[in-house]
N, C-alpha and C positions, 0 to 999 in steps of 0.2 A: 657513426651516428652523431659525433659529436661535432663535425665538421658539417653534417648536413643542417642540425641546428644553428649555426653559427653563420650558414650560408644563408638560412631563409629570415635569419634578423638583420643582416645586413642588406639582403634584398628589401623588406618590409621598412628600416629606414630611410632606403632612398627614394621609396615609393611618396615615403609621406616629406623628404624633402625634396621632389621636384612637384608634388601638389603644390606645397607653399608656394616654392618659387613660380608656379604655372598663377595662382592666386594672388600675388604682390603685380605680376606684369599686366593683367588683365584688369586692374585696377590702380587709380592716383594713388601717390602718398598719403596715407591718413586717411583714404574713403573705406567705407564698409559697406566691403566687399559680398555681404551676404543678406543685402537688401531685397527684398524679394520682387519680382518682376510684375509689374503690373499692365493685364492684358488691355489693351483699348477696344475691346468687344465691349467692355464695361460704361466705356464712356456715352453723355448724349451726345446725338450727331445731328447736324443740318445740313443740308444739298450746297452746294457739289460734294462735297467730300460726304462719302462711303466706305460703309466696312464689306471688304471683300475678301475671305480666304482667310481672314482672322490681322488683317490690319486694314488700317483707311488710308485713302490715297483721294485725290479728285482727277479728272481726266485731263486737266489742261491749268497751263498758268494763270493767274487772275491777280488783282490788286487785294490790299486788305478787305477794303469793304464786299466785295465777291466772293471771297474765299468760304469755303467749308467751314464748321465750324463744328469741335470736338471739347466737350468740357468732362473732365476725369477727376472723379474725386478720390484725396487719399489723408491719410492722419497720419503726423509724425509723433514718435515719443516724446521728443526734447526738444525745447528750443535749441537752433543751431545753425550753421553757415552748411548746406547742402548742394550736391549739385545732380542733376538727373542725366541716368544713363539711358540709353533707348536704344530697342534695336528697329534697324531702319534699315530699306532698301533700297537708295541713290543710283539708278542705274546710270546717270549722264548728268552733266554741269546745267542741262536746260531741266532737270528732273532729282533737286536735292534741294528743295530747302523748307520749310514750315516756320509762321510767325507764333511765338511760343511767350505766355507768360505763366506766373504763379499768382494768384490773388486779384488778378484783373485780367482784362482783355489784353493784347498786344498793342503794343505801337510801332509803325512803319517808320522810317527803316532801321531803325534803333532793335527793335526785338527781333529780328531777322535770324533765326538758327539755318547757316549757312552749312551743309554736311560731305565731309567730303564722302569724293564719289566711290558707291561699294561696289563687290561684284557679288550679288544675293544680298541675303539678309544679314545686317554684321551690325554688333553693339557699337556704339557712339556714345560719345558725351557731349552733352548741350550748350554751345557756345552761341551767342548773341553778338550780329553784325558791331552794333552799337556805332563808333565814326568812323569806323573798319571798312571796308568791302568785301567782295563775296569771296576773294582771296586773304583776304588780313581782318580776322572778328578783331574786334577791340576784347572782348569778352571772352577767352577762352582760356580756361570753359566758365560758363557761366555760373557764378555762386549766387543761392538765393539764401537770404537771412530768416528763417522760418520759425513760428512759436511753435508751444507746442498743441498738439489738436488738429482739428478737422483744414483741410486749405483742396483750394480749385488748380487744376492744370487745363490752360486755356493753351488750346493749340487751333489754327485756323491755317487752310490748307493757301499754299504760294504756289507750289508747282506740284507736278505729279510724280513726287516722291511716297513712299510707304511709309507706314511706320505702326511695327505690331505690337510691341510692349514698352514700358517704362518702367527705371527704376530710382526712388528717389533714396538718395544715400548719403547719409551727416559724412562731412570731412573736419577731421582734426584742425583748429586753428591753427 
């Protein structure tokens, strides 16, 4: 008996150390990691861009001024340097990218979140082309400096990528 006990705390520790380690890899240094996921069913939407199947996509590439347009409201606890994870569906290079800001509209080609490309739905983090191009962000990933309280996630569609939830997550300085 006493070897069986012995067996199943030692099992029960490495359960809970390869969580951790499963949980440090799926997120940055210093992000929190247990920000909750925020669905874009929630967001207002305007044409082209559409929620279908529980994410918005638009059917074809467009300029900014064209683009769809997705605005998601969320509130942070604390002031702090954040950056947003989203899970997104990129299935090809002509079908991965969304103009993305926090507190305002986008600017082209500067706010350009370039993603790389998934197979299905797979979590990302928010990098901005900035004087980058669609292979090299200037901005990755992109930190936003946020108070604390109410703030807008402006997302306006560029190609026809997916993108079903967002999560916005304080990183340690």
């Amino acid at each position: 008996m006493k070897k069986t006990t012995s067996f199943l705390l030692a099992c029960a520790l490495a359960s809970l150390t390869l969580a951790e380690d499963a949980a440090k890899k799926a997120a940055p240094a210093g992000s929190n990691p247990t920000a909750p996921m925020i669905s874009v069913s929630a967001a207002t939407l305007t044409a082209p861009l559409v929620l279908k199947d529980g994410a918005i996509s638009q059917p074809e590439q467009t300029e900014l001024p064209a683009g769809g347009k997705a605005v998601l409201e969320f509130t942070v606890p604390k002031a702090g340097t954040y950056v947003i994870h989203a899970v997104v569906n990129a299935p090809a290079e002509d079908a991965n990218s969304f103009y993305l800001n926090i507190d305002a509209p986008p600017e082209d080609p500067v706010m350009i979140w370039d993603i790389d490309v998934t197979n299905g739905f797979e979590e990302r983090v928010v990098s901005w082309r900035g004087k980058g191009d669609a292979d090299n962000d200037e901005f990755k990933p992109k930190r936003f400096t946020l108070t604390a309280g109410a703030h807008k996630l402006f997302i306006v569609g560029r190609e026809p990528a997916f993108l079903k939830s967002v999560s916005i997550r304080l990183v340690a300085n």
